[in-house]
Residue frames as a rotation matrix with the C-alpha (Angstrom) as fourth column:
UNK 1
0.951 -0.203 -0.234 -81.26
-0.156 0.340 -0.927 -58.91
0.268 0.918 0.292 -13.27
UNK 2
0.175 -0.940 0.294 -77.67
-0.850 -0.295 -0.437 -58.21
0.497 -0.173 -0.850 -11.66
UNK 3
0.073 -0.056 0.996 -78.36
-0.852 0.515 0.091 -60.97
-0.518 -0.855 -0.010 -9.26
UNK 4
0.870 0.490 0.058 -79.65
-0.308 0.631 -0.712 -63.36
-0.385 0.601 0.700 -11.66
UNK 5
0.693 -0.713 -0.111 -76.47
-0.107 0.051 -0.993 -63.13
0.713 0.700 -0.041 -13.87
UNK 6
0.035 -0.876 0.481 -74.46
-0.944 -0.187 -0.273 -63.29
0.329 -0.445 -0.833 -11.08
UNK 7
0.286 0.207 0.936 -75.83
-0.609 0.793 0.010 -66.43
-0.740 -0.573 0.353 -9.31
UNK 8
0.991 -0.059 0.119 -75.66
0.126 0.707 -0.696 -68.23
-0.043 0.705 0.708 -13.22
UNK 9
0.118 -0.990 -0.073 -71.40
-0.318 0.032 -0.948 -67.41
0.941 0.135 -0.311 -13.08
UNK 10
-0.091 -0.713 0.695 -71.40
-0.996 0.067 -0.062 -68.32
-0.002 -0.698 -0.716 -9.91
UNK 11
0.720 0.687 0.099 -73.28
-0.614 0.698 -0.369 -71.88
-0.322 0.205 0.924 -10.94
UNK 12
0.949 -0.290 -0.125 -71.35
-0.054 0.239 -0.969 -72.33
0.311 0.927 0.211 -13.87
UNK 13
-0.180 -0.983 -0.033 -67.75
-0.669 0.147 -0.728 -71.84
0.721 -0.109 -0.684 -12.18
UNK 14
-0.502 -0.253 0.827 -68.72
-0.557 0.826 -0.086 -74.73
-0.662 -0.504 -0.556 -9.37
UNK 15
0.952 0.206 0.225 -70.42
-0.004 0.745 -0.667 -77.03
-0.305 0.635 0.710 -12.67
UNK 16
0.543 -0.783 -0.304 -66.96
-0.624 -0.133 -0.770 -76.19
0.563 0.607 -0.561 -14.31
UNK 17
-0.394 -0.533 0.749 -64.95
-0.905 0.368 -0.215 -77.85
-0.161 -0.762 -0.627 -10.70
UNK 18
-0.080 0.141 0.987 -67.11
-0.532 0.831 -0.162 -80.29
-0.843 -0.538 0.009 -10.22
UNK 19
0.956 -0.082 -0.283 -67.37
-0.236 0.363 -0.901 -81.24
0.176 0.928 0.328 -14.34
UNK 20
0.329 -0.883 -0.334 -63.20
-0.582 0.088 -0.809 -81.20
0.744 0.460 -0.485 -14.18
UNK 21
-0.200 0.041 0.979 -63.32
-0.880 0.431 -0.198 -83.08
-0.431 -0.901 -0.050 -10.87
UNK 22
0.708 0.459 0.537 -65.40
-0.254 0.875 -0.412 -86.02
-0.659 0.155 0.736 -12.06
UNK 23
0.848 -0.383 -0.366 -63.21
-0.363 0.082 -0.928 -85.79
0.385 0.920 -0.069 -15.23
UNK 24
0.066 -0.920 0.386 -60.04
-0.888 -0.230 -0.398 -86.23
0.455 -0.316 -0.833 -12.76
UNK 25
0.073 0.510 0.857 -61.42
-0.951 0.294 -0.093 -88.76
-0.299 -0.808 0.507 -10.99
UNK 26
0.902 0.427 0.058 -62.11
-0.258 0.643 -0.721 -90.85
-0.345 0.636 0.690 -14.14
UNK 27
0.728 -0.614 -0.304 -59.13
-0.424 -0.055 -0.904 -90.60
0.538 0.787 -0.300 -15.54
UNK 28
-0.279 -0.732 0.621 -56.82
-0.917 0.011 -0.399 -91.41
0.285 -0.681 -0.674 -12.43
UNK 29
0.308 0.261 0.915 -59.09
-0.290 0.942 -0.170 -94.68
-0.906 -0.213 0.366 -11.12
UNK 30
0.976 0.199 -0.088 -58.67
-0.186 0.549 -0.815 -95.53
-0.114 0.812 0.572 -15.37
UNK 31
0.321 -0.931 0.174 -54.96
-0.749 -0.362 -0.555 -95.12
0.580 0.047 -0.813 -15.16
UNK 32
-0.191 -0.286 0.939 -54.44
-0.966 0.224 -0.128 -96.90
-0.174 -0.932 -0.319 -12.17
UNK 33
0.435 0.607 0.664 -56.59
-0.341 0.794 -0.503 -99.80
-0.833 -0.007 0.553 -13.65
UNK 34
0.803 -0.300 -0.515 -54.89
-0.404 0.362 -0.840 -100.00
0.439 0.883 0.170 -16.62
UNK 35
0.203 -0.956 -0.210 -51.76
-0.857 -0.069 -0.511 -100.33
0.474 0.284 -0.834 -14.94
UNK 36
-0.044 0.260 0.965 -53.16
-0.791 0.580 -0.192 -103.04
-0.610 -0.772 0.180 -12.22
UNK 37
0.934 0.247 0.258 -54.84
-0.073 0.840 -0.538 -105.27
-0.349 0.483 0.803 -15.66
UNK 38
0.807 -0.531 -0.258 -51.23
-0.244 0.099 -0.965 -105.02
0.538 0.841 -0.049 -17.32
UNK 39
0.854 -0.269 -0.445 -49.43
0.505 0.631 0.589 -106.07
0.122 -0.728 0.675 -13.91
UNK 40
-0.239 -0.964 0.116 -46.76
0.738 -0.258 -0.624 -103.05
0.631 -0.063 0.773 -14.50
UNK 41
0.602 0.422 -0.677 -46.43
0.756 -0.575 0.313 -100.94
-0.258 -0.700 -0.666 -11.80
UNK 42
-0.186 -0.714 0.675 -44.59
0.724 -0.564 -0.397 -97.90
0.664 0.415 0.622 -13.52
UNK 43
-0.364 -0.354 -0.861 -43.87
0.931 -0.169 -0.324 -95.22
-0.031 -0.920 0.391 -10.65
UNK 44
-0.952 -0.016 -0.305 -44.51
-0.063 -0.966 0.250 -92.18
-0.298 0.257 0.919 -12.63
UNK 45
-0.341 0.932 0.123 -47.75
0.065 -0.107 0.992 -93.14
0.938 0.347 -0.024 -14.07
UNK 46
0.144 0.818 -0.558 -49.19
0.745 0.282 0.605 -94.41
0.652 -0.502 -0.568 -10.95
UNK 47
-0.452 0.167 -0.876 -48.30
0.886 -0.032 -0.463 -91.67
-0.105 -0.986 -0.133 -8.82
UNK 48
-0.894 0.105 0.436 -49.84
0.342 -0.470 0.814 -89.76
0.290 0.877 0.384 -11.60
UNK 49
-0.385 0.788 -0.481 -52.95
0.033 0.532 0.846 -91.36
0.922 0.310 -0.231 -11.40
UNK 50
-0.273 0.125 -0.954 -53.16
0.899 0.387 -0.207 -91.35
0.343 -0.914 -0.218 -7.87
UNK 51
-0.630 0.018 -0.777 -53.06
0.275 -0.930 -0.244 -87.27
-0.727 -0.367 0.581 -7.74
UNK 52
-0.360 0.898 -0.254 -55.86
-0.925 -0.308 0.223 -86.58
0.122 0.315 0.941 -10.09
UNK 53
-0.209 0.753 -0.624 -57.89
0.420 0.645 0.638 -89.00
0.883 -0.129 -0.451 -8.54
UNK 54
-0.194 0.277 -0.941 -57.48
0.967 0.213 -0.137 -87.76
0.163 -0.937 -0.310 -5.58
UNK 55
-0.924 0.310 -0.225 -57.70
-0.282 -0.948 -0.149 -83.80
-0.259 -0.074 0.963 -6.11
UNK 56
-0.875 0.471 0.109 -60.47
0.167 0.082 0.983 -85.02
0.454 0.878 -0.150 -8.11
UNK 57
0.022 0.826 -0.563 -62.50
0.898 0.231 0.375 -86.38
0.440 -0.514 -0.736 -5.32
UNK 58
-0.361 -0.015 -0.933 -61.78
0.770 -0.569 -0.289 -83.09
-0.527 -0.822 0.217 -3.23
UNK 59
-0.919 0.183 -0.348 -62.85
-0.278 -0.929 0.244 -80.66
-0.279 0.321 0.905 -5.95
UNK 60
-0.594 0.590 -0.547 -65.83
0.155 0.751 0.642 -82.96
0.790 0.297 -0.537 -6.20
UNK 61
-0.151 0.334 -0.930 -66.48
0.981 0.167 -0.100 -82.73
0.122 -0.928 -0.353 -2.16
UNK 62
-0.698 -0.252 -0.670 -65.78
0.457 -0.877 -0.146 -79.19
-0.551 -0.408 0.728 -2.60
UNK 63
-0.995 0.093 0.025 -67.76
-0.030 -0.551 0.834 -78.17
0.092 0.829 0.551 -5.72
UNK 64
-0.510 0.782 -0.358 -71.08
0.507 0.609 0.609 -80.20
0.695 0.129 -0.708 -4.87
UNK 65
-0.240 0.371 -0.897 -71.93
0.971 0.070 -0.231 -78.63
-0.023 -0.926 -0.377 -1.53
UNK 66
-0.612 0.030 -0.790 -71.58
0.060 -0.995 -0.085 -75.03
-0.788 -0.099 0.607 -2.91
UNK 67
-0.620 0.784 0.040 -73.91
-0.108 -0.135 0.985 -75.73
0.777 0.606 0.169 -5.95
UNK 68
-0.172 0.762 -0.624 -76.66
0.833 0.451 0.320 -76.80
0.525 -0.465 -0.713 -3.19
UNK 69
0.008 0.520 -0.854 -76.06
0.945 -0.284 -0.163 -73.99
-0.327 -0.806 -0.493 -1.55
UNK 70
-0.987 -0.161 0.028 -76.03
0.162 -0.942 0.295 -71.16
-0.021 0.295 0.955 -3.85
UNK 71
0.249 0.878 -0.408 -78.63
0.808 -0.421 -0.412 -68.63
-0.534 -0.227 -0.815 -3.33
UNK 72
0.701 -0.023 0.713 -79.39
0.485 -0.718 -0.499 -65.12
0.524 0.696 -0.492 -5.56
UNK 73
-0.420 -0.783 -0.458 -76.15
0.907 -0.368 -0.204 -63.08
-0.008 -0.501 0.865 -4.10
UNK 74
0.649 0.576 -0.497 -76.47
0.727 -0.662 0.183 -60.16
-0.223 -0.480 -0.848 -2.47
UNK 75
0.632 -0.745 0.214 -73.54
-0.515 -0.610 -0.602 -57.20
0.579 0.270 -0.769 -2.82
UNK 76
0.172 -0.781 0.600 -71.98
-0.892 0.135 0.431 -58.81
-0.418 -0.609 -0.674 -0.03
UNK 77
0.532 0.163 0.831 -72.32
-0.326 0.945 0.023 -62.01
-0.782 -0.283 0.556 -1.28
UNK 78
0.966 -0.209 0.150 -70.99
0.182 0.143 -0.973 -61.39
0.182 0.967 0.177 -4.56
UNK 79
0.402 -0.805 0.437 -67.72
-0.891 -0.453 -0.015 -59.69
0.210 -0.383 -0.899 -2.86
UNK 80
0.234 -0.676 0.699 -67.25
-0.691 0.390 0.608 -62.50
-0.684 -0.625 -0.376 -1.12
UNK 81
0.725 -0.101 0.682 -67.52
0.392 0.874 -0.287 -64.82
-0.567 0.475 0.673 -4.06
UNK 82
0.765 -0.634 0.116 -64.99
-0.352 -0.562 -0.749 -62.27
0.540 0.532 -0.652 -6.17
UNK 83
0.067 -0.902 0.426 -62.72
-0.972 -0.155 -0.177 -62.51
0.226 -0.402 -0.887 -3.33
UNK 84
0.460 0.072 0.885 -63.01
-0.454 0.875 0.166 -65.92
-0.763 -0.478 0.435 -2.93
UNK 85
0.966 -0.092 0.241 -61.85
0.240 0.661 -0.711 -66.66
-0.094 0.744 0.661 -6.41
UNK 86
0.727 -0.497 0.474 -59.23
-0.310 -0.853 -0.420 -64.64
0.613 0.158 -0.774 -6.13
UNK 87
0.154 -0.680 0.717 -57.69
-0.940 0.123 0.319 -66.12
-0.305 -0.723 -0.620 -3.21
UNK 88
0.653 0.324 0.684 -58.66
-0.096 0.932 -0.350 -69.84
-0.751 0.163 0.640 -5.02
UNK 89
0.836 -0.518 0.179 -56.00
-0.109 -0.477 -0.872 -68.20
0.537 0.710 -0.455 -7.76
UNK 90
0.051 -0.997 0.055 -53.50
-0.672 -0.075 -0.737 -68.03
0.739 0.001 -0.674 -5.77
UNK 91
0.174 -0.370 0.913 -53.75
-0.715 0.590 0.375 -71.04
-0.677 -0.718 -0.162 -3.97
UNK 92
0.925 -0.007 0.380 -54.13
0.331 0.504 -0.797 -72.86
-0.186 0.863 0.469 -7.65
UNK 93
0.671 -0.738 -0.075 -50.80
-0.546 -0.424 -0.722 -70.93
0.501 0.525 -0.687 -8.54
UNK 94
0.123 -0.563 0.817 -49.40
-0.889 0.303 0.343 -72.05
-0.441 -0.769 -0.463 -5.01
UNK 95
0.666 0.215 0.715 -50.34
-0.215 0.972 -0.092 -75.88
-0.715 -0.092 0.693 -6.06
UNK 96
0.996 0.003 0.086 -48.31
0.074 0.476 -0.876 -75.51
-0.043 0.880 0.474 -9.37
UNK 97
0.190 -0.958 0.216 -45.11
-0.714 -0.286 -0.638 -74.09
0.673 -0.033 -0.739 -7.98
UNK 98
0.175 0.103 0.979 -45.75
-0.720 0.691 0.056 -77.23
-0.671 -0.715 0.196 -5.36
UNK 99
0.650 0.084 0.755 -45.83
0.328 0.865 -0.379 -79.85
-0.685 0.494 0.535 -8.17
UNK 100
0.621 -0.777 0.105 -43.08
-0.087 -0.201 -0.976 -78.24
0.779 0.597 -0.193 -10.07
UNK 101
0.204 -0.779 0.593 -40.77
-0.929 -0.344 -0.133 -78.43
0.307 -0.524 -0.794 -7.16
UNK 102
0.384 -0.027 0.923 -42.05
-0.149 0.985 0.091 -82.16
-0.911 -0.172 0.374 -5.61
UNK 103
0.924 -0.030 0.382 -41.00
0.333 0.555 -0.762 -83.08
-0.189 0.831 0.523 -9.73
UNK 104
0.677 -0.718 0.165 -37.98
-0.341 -0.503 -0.794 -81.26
0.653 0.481 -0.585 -9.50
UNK 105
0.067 -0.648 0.759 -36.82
-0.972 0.131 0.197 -82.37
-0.227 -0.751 -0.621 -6.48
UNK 106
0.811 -0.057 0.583 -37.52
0.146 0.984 -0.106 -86.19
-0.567 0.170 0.806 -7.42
UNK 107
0.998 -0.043 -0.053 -35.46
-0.029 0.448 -0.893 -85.98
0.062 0.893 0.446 -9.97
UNK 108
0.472 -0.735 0.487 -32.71
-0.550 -0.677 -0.489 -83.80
0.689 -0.037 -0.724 -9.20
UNK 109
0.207 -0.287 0.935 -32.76
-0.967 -0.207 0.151 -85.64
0.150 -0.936 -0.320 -5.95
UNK 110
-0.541 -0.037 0.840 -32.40
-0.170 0.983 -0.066 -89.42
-0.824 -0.178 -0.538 -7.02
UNK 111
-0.755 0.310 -0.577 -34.05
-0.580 0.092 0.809 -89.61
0.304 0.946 0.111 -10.04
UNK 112
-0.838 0.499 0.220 -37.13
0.138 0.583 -0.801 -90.81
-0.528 -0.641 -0.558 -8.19
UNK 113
-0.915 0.311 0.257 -39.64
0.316 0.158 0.935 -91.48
0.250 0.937 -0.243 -10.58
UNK 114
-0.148 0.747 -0.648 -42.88
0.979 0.205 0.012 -91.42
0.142 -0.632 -0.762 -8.08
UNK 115
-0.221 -0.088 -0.971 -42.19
0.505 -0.862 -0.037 -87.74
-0.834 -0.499 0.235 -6.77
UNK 116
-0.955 -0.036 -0.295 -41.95
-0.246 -0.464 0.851 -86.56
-0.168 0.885 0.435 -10.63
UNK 117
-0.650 0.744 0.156 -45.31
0.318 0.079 0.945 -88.19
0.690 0.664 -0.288 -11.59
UNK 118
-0.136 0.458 -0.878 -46.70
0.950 -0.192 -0.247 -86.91
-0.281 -0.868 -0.410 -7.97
UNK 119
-0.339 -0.481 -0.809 -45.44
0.249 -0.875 0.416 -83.08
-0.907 -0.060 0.416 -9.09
UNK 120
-0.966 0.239 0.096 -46.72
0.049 -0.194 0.980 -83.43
0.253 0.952 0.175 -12.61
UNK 121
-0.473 0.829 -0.298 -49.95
0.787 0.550 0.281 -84.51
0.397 -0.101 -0.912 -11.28
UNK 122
-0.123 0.491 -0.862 -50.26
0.938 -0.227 -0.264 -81.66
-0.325 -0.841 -0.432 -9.09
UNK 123
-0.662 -0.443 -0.604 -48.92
0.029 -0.821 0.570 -79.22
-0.749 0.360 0.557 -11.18
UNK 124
-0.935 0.347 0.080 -51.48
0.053 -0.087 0.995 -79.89
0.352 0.934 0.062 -14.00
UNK 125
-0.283 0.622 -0.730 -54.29
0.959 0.164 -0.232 -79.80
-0.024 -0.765 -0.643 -11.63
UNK 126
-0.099 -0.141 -0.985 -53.03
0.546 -0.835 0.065 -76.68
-0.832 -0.531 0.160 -10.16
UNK 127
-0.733 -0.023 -0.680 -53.41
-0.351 -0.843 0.407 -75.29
-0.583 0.537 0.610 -13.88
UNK 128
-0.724 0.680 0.121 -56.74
0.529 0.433 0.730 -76.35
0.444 0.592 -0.673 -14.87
UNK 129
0.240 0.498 -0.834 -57.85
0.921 -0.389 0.032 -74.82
-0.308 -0.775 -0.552 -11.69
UNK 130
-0.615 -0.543 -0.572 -56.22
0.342 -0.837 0.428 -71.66
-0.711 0.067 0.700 -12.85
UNK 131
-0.974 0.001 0.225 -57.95
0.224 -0.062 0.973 -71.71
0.015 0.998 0.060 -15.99
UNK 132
0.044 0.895 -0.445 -61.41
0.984 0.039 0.176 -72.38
0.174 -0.445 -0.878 -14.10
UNK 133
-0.047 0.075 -0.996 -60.46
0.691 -0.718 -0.087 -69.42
-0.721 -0.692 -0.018 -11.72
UNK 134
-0.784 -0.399 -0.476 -59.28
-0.169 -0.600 0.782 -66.90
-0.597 0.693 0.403 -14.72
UNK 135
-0.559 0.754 0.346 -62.91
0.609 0.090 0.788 -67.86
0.563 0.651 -0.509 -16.91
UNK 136
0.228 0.804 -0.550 -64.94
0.973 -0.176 0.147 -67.25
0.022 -0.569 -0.822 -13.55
UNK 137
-0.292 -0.393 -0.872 -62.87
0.637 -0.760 0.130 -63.63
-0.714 -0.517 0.472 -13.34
UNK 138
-0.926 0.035 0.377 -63.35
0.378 0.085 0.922 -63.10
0.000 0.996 -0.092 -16.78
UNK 139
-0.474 0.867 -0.151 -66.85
0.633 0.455 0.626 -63.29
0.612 0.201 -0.765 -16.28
UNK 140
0.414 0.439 -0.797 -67.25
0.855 -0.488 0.176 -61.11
-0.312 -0.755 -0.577 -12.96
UNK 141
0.103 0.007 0.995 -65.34
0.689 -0.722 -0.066 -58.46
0.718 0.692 -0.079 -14.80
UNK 142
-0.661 -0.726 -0.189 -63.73
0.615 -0.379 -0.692 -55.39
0.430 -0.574 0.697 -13.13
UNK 143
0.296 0.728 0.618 -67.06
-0.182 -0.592 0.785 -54.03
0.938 -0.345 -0.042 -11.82
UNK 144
0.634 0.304 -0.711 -66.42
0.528 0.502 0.685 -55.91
0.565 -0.810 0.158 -8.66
């Protein structure tokens, strides 16, 4: 049973990536397209658009291959998935103090529109992922 209930949280937190992936994906190629059919190229949107398309695809490349390969977890296996989120936390944290700074520095540094909608992009990413990471913990609970 232990296994069982593990393997379905560990399911559910790479459906959750690869669900907010696709969702990123969509949204950034629609962005982009809107601005392309309306001929404005506004800096901030598109370099918006351009970072959650493109995490998108990578939590996509990333999320897919680890549903295929999830098997019933063993103790070790579950460790490592515990400690894997964990460290996936604090590289999500890392990603948002990245995209708060790239948006701070645009601005501060030239009002450079691009860098700000780069930095926003990442930075909201970087806290969806958080949110993912902080359900899946939730879930594995302090047994681990």
């Amino acid at each position: 049973m232990w296994s069982d209930t593990f393997l379905a949280i560990e399911r559910a937190h790479f459906v959750r990536v690869a669900v907010w992936g696709a969702a990123c994906i969509l949204v950034g190629t629609l962005l982009l397209a809107l601005t392309a059919v309306r001929g404005a190229r506004p800096p901030l949107v598109r370099a918006f658009a351009v970072q959650t398309a493109v995490w998108g695809v990578v939590e996509v490349a990333l999320a897919l291959p680890a549903l295929r390969l999830l098997r019933p977890p063993d103790y070790a296996a579950a460790a490592r998935f515990d400690h894997f989120i964990w460290w996936s936390l604090g590289i999500d944290l890392g990603a948002i103090a990245v995209g708060a700074t790239l948006a701070l520095a645009g601005w501060r540094l030239g009002r450079r529109l691009a860098p700000v909608g780069a930095g926003i992009g990442i930075a909201v990413h970087g806290v969806a992922l958080v949110a993912l990471d902080l359900v899946a913990i939730a879930q594995i609970g302090p047994s681990m």
